[in-house]
Biopython code that builds the backbone (N, CA, C, O; Angstrom):
import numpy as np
from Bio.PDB.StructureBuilder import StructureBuilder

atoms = [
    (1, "UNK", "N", (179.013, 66.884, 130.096)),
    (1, "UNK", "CA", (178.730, 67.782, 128.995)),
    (1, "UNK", "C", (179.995, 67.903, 128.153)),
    (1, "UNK", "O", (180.986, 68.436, 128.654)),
    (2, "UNK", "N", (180.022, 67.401, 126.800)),
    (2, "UNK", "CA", (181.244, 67.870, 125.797)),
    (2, "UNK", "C", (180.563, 69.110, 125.465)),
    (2, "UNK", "O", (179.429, 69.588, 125.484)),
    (3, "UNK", "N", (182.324, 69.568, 125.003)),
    (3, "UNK", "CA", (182.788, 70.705, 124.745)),
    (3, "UNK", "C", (181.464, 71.117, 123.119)),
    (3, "UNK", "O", (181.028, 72.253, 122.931)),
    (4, "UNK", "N", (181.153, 70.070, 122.339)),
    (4, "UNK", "CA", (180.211, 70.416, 121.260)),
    (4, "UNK", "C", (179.029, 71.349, 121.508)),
    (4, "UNK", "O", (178.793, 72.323, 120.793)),
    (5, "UNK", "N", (177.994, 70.839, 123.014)),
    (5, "UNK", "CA", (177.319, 71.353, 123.053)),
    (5, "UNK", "C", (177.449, 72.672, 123.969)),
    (5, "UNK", "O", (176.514, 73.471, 124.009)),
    (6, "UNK", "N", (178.759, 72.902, 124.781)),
    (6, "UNK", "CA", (179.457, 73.995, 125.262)),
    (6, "UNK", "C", (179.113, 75.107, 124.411)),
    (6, "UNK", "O", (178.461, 76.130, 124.619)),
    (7, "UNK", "N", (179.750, 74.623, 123.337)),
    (7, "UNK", "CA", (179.994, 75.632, 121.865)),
    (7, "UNK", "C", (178.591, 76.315, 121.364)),
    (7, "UNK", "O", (178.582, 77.260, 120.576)),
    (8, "UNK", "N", (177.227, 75.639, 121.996)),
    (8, "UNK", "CA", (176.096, 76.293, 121.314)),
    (8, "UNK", "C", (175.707, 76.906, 122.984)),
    (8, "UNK", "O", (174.960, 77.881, 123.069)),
    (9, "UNK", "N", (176.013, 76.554, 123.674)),
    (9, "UNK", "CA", (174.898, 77.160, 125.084)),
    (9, "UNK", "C", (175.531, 78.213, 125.338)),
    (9, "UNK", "O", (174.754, 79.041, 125.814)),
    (10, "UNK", "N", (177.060, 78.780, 125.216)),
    (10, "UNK", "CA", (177.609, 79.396, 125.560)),
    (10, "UNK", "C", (177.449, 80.896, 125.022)),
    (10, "UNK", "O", (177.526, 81.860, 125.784)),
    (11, "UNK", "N", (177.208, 81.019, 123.576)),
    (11, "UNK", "CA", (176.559, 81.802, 122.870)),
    (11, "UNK", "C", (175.225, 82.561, 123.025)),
    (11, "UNK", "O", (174.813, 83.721, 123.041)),
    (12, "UNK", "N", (174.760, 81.275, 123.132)),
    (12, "UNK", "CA", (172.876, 81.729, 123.137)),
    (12, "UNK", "C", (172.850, 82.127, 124.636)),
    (12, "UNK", "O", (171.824, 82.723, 124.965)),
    (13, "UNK", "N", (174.046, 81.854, 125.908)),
    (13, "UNK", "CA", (173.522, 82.966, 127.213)),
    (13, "UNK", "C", (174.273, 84.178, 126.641)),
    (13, "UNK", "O", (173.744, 85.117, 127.235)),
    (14, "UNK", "N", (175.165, 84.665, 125.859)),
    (14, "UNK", "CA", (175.739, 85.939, 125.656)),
    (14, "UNK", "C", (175.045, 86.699, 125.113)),
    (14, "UNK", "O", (174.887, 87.905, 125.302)),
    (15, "UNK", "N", (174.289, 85.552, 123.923)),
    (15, "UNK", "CA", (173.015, 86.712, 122.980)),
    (15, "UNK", "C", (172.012, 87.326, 123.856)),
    (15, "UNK", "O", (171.662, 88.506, 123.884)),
    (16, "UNK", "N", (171.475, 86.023, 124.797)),
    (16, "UNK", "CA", (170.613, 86.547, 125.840)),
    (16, "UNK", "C", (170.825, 87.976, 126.590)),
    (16, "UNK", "O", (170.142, 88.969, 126.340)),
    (17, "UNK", "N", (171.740, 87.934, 127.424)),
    (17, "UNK", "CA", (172.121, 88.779, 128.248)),
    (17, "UNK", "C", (172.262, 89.863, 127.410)),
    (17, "UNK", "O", (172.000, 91.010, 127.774)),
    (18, "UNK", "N", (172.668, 89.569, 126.292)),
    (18, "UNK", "CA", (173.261, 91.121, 125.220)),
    (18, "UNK", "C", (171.709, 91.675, 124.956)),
    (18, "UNK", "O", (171.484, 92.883, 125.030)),
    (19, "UNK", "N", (170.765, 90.819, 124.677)),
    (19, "UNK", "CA", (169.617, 91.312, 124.388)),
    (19, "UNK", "C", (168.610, 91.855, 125.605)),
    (19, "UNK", "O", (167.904, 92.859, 125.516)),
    (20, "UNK", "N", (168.701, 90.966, 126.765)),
    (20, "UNK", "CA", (168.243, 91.534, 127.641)),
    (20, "UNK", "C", (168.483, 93.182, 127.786)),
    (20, "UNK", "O", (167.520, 93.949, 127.796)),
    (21, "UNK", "N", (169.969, 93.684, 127.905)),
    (21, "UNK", "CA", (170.602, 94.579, 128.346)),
    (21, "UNK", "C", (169.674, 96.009, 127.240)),
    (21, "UNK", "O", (169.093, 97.029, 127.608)),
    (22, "UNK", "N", (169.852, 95.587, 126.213)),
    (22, "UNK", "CA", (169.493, 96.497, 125.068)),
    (22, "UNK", "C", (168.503, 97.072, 124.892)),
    (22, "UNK", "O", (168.289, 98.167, 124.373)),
    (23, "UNK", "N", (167.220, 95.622, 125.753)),
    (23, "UNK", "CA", (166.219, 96.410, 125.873)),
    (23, "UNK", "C", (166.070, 97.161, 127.031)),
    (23, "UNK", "O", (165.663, 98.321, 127.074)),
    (24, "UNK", "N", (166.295, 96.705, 127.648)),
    (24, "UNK", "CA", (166.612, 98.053, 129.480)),
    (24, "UNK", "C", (166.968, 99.222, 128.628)),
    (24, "UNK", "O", (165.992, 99.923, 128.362)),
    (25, "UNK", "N", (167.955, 99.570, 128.192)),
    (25, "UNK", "CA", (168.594, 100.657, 127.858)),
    (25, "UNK", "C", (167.584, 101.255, 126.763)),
    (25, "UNK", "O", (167.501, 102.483, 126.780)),
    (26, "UNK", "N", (166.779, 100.557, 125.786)),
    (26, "UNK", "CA", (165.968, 100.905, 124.824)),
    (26, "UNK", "C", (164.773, 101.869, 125.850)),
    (26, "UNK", "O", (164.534, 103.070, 125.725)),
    (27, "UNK", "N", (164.140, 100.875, 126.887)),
    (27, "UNK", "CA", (163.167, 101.133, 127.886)),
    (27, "UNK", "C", (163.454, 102.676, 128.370)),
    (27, "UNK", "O", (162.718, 103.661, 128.298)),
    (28, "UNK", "N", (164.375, 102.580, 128.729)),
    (28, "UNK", "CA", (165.357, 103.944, 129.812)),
    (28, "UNK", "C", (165.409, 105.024, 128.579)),
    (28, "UNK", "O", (164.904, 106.145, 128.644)),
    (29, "UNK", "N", (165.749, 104.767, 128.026)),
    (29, "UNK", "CA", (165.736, 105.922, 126.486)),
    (29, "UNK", "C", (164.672, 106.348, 126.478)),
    (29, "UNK", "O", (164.618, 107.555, 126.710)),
    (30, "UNK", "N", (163.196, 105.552, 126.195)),
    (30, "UNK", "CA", (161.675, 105.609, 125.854)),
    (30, "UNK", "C", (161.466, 106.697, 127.435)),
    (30, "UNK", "O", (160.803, 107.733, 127.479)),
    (31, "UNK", "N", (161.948, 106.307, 128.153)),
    (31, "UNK", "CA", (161.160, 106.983, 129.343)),
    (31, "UNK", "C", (162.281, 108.342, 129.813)),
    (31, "UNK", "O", (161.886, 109.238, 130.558)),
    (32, "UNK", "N", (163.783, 108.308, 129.215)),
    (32, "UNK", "CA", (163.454, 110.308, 129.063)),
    (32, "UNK", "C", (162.851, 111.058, 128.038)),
    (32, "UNK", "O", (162.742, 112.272, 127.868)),
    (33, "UNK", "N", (162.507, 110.142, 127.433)),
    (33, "UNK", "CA", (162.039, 110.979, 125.921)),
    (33, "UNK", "C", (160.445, 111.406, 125.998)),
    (33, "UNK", "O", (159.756, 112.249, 125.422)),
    (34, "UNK", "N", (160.086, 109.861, 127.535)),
    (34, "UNK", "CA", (158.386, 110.415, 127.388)),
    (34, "UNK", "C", (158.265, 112.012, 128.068)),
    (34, "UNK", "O", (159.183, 112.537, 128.699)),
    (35, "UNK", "N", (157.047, 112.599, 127.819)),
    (35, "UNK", "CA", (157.322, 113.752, 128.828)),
    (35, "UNK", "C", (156.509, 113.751, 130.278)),
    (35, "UNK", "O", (156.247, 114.745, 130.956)),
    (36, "UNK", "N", (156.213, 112.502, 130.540)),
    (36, "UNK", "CA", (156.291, 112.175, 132.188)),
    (36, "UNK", "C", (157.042, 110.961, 132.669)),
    (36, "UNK", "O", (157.707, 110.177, 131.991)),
    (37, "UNK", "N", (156.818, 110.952, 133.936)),
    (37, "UNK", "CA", (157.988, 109.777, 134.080)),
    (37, "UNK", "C", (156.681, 108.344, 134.257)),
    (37, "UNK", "O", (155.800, 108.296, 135.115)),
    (38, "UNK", "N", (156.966, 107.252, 133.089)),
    (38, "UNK", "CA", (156.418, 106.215, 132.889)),
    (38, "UNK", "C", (156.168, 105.696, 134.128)),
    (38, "UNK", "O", (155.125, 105.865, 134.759)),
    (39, "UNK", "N", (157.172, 105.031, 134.498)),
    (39, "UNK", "CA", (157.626, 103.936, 135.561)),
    (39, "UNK", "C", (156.621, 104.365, 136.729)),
    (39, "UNK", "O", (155.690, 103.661, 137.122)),
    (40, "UNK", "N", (156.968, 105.686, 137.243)),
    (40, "UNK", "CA", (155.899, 105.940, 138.293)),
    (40, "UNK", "C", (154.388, 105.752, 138.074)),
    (40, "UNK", "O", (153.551, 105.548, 138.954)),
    (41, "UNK", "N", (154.210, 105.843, 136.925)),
    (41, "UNK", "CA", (152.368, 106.116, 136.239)),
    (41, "UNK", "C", (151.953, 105.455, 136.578)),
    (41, "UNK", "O", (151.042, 105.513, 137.403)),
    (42, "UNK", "N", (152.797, 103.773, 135.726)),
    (42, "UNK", "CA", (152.333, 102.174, 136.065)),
    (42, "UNK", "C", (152.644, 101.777, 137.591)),
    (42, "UNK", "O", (151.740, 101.086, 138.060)),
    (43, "UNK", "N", (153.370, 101.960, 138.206)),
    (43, "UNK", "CA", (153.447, 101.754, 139.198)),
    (43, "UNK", "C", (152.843, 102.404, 140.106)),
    (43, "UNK", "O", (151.779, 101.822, 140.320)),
    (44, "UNK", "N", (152.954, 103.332, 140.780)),
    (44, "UNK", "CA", (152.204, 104.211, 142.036)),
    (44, "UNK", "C", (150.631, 104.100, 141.118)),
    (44, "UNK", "O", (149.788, 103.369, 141.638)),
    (45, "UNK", "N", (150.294, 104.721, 139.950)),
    (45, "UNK", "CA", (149.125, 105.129, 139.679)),
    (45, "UNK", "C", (148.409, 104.078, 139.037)),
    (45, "UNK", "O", (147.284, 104.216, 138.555)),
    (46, "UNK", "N", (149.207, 102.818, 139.037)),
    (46, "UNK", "CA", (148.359, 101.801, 138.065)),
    (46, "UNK", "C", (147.544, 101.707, 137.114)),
    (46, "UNK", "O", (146.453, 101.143, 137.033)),
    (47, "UNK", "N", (148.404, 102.557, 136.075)),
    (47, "UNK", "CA", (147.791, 102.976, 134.775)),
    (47, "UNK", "C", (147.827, 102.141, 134.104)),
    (47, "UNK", "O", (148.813, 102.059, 133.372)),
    (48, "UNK", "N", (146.688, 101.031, 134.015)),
    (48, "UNK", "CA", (146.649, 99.827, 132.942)),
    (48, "UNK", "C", (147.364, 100.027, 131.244)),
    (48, "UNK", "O", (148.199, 99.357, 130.637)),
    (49, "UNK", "N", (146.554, 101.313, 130.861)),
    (49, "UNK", "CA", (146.867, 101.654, 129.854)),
    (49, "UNK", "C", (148.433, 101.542, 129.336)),
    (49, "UNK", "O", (149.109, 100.917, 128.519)),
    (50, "UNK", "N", (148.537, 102.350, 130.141)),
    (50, "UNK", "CA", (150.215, 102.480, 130.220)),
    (50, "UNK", "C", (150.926, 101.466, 129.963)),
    (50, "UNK", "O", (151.541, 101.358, 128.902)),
    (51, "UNK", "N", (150.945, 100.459, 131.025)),
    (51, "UNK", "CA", (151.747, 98.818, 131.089)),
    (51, "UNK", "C", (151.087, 98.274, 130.512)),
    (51, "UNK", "O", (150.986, 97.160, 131.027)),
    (52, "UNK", "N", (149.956, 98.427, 128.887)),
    (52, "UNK", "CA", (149.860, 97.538, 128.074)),
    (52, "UNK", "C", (150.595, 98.055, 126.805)),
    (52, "UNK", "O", (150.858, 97.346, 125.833)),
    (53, "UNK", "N", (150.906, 99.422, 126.933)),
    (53, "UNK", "CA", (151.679, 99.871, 125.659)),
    (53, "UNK", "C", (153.119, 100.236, 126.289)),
    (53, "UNK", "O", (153.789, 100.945, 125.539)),
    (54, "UNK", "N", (153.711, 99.909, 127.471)),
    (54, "UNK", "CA", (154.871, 99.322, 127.447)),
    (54, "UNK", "C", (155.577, 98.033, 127.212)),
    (54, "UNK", "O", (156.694, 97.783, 126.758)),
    (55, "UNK", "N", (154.339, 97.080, 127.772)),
    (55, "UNK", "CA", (154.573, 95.523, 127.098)),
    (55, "UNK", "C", (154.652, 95.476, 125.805)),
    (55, "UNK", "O", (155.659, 94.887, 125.410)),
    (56, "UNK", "N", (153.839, 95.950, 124.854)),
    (56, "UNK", "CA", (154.048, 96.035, 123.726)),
    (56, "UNK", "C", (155.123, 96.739, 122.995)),
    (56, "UNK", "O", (155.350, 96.464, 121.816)),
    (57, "UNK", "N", (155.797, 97.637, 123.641)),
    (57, "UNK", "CA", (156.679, 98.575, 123.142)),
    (57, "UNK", "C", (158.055, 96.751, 123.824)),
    (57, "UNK", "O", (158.696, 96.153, 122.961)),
    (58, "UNK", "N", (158.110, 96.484, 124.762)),
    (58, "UNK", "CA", (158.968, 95.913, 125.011)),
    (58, "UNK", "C", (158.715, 93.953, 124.201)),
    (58, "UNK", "O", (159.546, 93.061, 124.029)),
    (59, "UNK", "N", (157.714, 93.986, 124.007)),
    (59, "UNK", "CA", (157.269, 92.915, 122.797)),
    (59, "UNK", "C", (158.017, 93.354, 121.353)),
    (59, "UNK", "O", (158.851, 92.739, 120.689)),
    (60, "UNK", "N", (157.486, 94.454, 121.169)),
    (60, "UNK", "CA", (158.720, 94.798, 119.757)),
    (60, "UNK", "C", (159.467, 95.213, 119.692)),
    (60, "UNK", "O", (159.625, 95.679, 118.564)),
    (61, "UNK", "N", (160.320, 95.417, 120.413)),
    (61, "UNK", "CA", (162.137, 95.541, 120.593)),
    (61, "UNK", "C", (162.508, 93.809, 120.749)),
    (61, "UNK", "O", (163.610, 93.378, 120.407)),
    (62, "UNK", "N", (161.715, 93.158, 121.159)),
    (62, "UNK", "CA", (162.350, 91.599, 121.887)),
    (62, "UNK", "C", (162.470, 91.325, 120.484)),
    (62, "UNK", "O", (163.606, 91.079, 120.078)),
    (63, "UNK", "N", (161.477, 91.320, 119.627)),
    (63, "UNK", "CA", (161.154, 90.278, 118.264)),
    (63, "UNK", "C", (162.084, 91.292, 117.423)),
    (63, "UNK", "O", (162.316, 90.774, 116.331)),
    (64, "UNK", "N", (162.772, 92.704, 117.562)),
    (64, "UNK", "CA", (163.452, 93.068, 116.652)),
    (64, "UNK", "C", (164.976, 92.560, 117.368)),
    (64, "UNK", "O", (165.855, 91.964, 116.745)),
    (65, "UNK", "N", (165.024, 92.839, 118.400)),
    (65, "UNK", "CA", (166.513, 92.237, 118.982)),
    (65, "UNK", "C", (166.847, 90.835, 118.046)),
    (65, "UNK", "O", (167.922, 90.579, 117.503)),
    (66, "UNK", "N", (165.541, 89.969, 118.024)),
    (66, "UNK", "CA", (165.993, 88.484, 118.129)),
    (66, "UNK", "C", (166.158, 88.219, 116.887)),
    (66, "UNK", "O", (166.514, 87.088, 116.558)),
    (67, "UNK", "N", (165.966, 89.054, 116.096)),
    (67, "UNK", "CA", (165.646, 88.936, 114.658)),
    (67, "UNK", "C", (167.150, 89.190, 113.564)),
    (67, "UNK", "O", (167.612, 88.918, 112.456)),
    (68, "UNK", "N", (167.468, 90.010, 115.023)),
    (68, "UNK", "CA", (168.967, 90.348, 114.872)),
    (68, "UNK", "C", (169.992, 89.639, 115.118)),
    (68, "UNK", "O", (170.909, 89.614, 114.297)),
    (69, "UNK", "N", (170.058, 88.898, 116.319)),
    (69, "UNK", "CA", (170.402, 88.160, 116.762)),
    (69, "UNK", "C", (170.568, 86.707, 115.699)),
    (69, "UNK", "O", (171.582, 86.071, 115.411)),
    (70, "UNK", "N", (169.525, 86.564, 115.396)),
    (70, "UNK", "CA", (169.153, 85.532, 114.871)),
    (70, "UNK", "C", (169.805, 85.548, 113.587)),
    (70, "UNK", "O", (169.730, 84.411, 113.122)),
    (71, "UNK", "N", (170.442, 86.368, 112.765)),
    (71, "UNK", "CA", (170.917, 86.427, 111.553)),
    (71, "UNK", "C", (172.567, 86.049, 111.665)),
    (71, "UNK", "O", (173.266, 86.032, 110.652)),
]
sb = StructureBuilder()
sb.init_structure("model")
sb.init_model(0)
sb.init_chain("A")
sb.init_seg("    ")
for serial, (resi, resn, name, xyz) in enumerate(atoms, 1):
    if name == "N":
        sb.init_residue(resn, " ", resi, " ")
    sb.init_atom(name, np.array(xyz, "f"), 0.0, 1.0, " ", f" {name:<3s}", serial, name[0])
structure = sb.get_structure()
């Protein structure tokens, strides 16, 4: 592997990880702000509902992260 294509992979895992991180922390924000605790709902209570409007909540943070990223 030269150092050329070093120069692009090396980036795009930092953006990754930077974006990964942002949305955790975005997630963790969303769930003191809800006024129950999410995580348990979908999980113990298997509230479909729920983990389709968290996927989606975590679908549009990804496409706004990357959008960011991407500029």
């Amino acid at each position: 592997m030269d150092l050329s294509t070093l120069k692009y992979i090396v980036p795009s895992v930092v953006y990754s990880f930077v974006g990964i991180l942002i949305l955790v922390i975005s997630f963790v924000i969303i769930e003191k702000i809800a006024p129950e605790n999410l995580w348990k709902k979908i999980v113990d209570e298997e509230n479909v509902a729920l983990s389709i409007l968290a996927a989606a909540f975590m679908i549009a943070v990804a496409i706004i992260i990357s959008s960011a990223i991407h500029e």
